[in-house]
C-alpha positions as CSV (number, residue, x, y, z in Angstrom):
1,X,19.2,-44.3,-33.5
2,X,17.7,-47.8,-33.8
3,X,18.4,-48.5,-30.2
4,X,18.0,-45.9,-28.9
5,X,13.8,-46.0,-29.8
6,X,14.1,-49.6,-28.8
7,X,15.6,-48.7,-25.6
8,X,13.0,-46.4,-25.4
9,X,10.1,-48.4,-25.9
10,X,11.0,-51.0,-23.4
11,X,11.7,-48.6,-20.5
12,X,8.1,-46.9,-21.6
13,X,6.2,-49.3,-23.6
14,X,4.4,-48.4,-26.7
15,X,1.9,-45.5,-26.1
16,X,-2.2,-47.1,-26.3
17,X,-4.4,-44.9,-28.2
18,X,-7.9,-44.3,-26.2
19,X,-11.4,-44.2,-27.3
20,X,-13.5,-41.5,-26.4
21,X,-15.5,-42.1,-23.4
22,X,-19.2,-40.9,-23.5
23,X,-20.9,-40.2,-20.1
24,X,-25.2,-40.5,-19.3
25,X,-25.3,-37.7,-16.3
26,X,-28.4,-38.3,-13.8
27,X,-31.2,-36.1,-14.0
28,X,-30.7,-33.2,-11.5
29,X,-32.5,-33.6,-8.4
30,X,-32.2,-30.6,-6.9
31,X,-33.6,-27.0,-7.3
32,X,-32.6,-23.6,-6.3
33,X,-35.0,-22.3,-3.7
34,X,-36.7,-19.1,-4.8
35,X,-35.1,-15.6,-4.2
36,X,-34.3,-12.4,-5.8
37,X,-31.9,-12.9,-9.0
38,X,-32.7,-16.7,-8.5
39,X,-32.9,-16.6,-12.7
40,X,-29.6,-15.1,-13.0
41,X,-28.3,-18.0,-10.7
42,X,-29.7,-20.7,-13.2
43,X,-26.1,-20.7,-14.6
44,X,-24.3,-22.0,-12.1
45,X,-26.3,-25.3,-12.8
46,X,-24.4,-25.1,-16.4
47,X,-21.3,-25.9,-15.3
48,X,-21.7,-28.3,-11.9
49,X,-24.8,-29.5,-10.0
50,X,-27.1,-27.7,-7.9
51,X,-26.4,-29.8,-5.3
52,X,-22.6,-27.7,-5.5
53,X,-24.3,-24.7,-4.1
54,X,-27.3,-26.5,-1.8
55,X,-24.4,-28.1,0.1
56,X,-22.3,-25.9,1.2
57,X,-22.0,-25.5,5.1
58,X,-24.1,-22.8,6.3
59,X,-24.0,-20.4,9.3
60,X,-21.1,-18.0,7.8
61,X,-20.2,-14.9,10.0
62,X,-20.5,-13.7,6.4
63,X,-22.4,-15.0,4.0
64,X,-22.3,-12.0,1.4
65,X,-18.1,-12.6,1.8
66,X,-18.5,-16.6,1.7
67,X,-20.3,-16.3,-1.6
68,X,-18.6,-13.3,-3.1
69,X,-15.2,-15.8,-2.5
70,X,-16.9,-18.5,-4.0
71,X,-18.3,-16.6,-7.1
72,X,-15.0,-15.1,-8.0
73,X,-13.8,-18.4,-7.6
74,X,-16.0,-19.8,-10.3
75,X,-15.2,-16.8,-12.7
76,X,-11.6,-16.3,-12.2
77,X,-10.0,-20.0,-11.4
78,X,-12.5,-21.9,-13.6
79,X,-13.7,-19.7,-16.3
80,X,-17.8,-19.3,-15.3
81,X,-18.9,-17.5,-17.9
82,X,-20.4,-14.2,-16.0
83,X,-20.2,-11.1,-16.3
84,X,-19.7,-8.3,-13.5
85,X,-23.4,-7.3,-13.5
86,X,-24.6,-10.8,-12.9
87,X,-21.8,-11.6,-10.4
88,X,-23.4,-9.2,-8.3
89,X,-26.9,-10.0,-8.6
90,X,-25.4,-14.2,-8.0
91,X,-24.1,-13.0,-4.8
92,X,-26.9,-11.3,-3.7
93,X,-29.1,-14.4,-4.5
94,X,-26.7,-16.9,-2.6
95,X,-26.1,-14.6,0.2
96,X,-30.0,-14.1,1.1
97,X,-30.8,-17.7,0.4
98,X,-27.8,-20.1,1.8
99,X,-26.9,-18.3,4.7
C-alpha cells in the first residue's frame, strides 16, 4: 500500500492547499438609460456589469426575441434570480431601449 501512495505522489505530486483570493471590483461606469421597467432591470447589474447589456450588438430583426433569449438565458442557465412577472417587464425594458 506504501508504494502504491508513493507511486502516486510522484506521478501527481502532493496536492498545494490555496489561499482564498479576495478581488477590489472597479466602480461601475455605466448606467442603464431610462425606460419603462428600467427599475426592475436594476438586477441585472447584481450579477454582471451594465456594460453586459449596453454592449450587445444592436439592430436585431427582433429585438423583443433577442432579449427574451437572452433573459431566459440569465434565469435558466445561470440562475438570475427573477421571477416570471419581472422577466416580462426586463424584456420589455431591453427591447424598447437596446434595439
Amino acid at each position: 500500500m506504501r508504494s502504491l501512495i508513493v507511486a502516486f505522489v510522484l506521478l501527481y505530486g502532493v496536492p498545494a492547499s490555496a489561499a482564498a483570493l479576495h478581488y477590489t471590483l472597479p466602480d461601475e461606469t455605466a448606467a442603464l438609460a431610462p425606460g419603462p421597467h428600467v427599475d426592475v432591470a436594476q438586477v441585472c447589474g447584481s450579477c454582471h456589469s451594465v456594460d453586459y447589456i449596453t454592449t450587445q450588438p444592436p439592430g436585431h430583426a427582433d429585438p423583443r426575441a433577442f432579449w427574451s433569449t437572452e433573459v431566459t438565458k440569465m434565469r435558466k442557465a445561470f440562475g438570475a434570480p427573477v421571477d416570471d412577472k419581472d422577466a416580462a417587464m426586463i424584456v420589455d425594458y431591453l427591447a424598447l431601449t437596446y434595439r
